[in-house]
C-alpha positions as a printed NumPy array, in Angstrom:
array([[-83.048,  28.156, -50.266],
       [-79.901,  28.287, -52.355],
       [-81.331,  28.698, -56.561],
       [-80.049,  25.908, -59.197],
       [-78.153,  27.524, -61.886],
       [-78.508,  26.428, -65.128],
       [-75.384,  26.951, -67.167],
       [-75.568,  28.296, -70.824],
       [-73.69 ,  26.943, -73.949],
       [-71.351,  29.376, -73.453],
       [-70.936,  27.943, -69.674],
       [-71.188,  24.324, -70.61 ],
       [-68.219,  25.219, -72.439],
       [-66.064,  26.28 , -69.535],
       [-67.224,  23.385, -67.584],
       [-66.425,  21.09 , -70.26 ],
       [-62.702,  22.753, -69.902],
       [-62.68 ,  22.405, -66.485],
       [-63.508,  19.156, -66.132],
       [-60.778,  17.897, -68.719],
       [-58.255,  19.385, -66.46 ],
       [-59.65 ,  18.045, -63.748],
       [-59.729,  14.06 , -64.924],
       [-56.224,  14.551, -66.462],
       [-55.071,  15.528, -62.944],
       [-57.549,  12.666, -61.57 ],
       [-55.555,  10.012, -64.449],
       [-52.044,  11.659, -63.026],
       [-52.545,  10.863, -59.543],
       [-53.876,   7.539, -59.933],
       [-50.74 ,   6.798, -62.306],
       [-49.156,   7.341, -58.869],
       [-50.813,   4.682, -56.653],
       [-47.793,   2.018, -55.998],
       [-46.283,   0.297, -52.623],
       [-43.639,   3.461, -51.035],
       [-45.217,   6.774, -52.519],
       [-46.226,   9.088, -50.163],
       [-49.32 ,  10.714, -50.499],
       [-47.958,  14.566, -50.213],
       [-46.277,  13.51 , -53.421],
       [-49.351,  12.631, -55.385],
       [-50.707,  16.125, -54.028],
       [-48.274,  17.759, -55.213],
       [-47.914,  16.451, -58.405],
       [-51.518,  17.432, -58.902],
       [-51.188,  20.845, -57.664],
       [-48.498,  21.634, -60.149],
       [-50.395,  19.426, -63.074],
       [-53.458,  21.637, -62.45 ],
       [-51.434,  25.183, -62.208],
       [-49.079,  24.147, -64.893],
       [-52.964,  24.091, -67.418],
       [-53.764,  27.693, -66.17 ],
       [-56.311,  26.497, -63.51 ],
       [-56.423,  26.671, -59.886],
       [-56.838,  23.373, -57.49 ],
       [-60.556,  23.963, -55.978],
       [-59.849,  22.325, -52.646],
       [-56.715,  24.028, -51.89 ],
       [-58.136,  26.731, -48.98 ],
       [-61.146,  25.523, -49.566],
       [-63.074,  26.362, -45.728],
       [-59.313,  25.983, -44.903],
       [-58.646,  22.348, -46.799],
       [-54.723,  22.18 , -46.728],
       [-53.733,  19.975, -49.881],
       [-54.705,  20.427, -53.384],
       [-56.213,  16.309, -53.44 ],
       [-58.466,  14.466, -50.833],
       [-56.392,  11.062, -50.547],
       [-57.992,   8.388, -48.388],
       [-56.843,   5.362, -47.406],
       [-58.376,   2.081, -46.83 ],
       [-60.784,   3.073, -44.173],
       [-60.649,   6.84 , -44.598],
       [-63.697,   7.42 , -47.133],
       [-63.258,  10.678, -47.652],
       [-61.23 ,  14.009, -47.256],
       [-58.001,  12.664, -46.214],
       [-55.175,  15.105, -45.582],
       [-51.831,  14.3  , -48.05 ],
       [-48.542,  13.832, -45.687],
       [-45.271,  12.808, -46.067],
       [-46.287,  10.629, -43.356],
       [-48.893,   8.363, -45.209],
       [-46.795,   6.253, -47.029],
       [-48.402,   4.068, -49.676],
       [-48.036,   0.08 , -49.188],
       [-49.174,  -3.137, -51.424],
       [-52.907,  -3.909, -50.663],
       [-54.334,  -0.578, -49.929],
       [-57.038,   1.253, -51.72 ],
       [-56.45 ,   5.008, -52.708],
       [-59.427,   7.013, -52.802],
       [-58.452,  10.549, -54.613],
       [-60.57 ,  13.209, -55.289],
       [-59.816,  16.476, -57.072],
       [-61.04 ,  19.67 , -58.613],
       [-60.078,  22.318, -60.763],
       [-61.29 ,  25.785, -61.425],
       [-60.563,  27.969, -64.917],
       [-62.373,  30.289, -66.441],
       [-64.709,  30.641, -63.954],
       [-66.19 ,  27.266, -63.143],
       [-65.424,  24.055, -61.375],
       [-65.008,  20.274, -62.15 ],
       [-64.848,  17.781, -59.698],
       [-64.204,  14.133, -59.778],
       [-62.774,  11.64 , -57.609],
       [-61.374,   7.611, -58.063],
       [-60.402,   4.568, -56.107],
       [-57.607,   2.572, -56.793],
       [-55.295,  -0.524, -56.164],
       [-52.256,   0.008, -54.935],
       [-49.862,  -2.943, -55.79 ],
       [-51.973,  -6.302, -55.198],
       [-55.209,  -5.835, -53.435],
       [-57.728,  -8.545, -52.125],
       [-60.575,  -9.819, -54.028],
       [-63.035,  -8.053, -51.629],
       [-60.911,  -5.182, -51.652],
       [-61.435,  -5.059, -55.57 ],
       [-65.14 ,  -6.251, -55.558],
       [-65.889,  -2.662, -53.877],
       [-64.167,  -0.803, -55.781],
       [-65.851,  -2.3  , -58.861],
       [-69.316,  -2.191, -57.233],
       [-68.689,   1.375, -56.594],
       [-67.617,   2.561, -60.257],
       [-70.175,   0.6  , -61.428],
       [-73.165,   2.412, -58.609],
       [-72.261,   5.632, -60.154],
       [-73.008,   4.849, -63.866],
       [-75.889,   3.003, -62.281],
       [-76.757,   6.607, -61.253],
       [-75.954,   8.377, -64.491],
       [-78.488,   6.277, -66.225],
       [-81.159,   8.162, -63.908],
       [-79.7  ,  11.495, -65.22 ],
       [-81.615,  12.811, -67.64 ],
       [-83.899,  15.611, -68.44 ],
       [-87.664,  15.237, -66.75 ],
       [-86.537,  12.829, -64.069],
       [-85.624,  13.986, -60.243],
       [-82.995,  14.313, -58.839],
       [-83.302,  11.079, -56.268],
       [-83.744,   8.883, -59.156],
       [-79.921,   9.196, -59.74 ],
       [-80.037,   8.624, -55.589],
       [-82.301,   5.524, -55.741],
       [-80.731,   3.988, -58.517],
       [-77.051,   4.626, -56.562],
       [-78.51 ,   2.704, -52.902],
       [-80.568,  -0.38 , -54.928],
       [-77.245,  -1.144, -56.48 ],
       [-74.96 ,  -0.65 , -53.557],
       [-77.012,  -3.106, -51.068],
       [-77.569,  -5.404, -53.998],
       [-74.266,  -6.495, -53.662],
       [-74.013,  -6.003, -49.965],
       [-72.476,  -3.091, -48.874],
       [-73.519,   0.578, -47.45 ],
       [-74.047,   3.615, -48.87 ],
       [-72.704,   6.838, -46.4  ],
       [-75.955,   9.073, -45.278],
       [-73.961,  12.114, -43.997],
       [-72.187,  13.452, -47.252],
       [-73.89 ,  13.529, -50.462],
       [-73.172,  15.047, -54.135],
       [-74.099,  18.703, -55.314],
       [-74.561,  20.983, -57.788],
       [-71.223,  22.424, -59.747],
       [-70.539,  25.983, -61.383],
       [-68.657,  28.959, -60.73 ],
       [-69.161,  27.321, -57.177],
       [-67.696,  24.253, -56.196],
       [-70.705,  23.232, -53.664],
       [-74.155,  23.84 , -55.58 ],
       [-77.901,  23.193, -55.437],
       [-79.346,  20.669, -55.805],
       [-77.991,  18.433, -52.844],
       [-77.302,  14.707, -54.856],
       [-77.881,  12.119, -52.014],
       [-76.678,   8.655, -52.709],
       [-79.838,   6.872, -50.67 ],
       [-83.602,   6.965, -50.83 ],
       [-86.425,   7.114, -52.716],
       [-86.975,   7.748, -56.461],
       [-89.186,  10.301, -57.785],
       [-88.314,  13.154, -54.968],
       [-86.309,  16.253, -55.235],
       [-85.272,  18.425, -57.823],
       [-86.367,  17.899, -61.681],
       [-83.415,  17.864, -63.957],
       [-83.423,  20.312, -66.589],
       [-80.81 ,  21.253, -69.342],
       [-77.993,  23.274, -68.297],
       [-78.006,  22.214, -64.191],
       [-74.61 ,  20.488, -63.557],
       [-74.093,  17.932, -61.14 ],
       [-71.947,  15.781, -59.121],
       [-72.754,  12.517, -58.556],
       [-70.541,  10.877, -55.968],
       [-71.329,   7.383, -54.642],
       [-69.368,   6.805, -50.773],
       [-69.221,   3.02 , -50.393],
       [-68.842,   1.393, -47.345],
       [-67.9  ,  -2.458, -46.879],
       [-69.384,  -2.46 , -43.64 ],
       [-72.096,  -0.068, -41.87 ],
       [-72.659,   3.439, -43.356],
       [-71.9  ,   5.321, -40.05 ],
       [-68.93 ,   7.435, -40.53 ],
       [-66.968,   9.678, -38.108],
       [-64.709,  12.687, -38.632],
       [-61.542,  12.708, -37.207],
       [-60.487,  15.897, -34.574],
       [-58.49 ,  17.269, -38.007],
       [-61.921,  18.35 , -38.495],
       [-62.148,  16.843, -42.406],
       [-60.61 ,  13.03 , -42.049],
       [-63.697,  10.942, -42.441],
       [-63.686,   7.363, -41.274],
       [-65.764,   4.317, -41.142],
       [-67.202,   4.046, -37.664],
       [-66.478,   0.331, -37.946],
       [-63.334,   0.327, -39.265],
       [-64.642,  -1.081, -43.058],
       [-63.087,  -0.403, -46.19 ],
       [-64.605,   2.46 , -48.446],
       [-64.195,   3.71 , -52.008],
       [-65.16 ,   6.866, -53.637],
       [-66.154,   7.101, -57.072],
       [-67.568,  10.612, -58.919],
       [-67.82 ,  12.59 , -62.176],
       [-69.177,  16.319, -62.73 ],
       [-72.467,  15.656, -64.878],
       [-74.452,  18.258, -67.622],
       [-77.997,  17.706, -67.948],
       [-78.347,  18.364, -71.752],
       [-81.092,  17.683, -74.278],
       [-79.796,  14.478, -74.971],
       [-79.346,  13.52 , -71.81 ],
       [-76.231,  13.122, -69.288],
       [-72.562,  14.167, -70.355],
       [-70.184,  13.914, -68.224],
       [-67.1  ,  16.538, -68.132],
       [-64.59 ,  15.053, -66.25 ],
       [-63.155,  12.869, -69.196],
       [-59.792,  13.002, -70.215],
       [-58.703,  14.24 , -73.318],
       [-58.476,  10.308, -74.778],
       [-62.046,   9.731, -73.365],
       [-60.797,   8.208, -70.105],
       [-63.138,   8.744, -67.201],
       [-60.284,   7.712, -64.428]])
């Protein structure tokens, strides 16, 4: 079984750095969503936003990933592919997630957004997704486990009628961008790893409008509602300190997307 890392001051540092980069680039791209931009262009606008700080795009290569951004569309939920093909139009919702790597460790981070005018629904998930991860973040604090953060994501989610996904979950972050502990967004509290000071985390709520089944498309990474719902994607990269949660993934401003 893989071992949690704890990261020291000197660490928390570099993840603090990384994760700055890594919302900026989140801020940039969603600064992009609007009706007739394709979404190669918002990958590579992040690509070069990333490089042009020093750091490296995580997902670019990444078990063969071929675009610096995941961009999903409507139903996609997560992992889309960027093409020149997927042209952006009024009433979609953008799901993009990013990472960035300096100095040795990772941030990660993802958004949804409008593009143009979107339904009330459309907006009601979004919203009810943001709002399930900082439900979670509350849970994220020293002496509590790590499916308290999971418990606290699914209560919220089905409170207001919608589906959490079951097959992909959040993770540990570090000089790796896939860590222990495994962060599911469903079941029980009180199970799973105890937080401690210095583990890093990211906690990643996948929000379905319909049923949580999900299917991957024969690209191997485009993942889909089974029933053809609308999703949204919210995350941050989380410390465990003392205090209790900080997230890195803020933007120099104190923006979190």
């Amino acid at each position: 079984m893989e071992l949690i890392t704890l990261k020291s001051p000197r660490e928390q540092d570099a993840m603090r750095r990384a994760g700055r980069i890594t919302a900026q680039a989140r801020a940039l791209a969603g600064s992009m969503v609007r009706p007739g931009v394709t979404t190669k262009e918002i990958d590579t606008a992040v690509r070069r936003f990333i490089r042009s700080h020093g750091a490296q795009p995580s997902f670019l290569g990444y078990g063969g990933f071929p675009a610096s951004a995941c961009i999903s569309v409507n139903q996609v939920v997560i992992h889309g592919i960027p093409s020149p093909g997927v042209v952006l139009k009024e009433g979609d919702i953008v799901s993009i997630d990013v990472g960035a790597y300096i100095g040795g460790f990772h941030g990660d981070c993802a958004a949804t957004y409008p593009c143009g005018t979107i339904s009330d629904e459309a907006q009601r998930l979004i919203d009810v997704t943001r709002q399930s991860f900082w439900e979670g973040y509350e849970k994220a604090a020293p002496g509590n486990r790590v499916s308290d953060i999971s418990h606290a994501v699914q209560k919220y989610v089905e409170k207001n009628g919608y589906s959490v996904v079951r097959d992909f979950v959040g993770h540990g972050v570090g000089t790796k961008m896939h860590e222990a502990p495994e962060v599911p967004n469903f079941g029980p509290a009180g199970h799973g790893a105890r937080l401690q000071p210095g583990m890093a985390i990211a906690v990643e709520p996948m929000v379905c409008a319909g049923d949580w089944h999900v299917k991957v498309l024969r690209d191997g990474w485009t993942t889909v509602t089974a029933d053809g719902s609308l999703a949204a994607h919210y995350e941050n990269t989380i410390l465990i300190t003392e205090e209790g949660p900080e997230i890195t993934t803020v933007t120099e401003d104190g923006a979190y997307d």
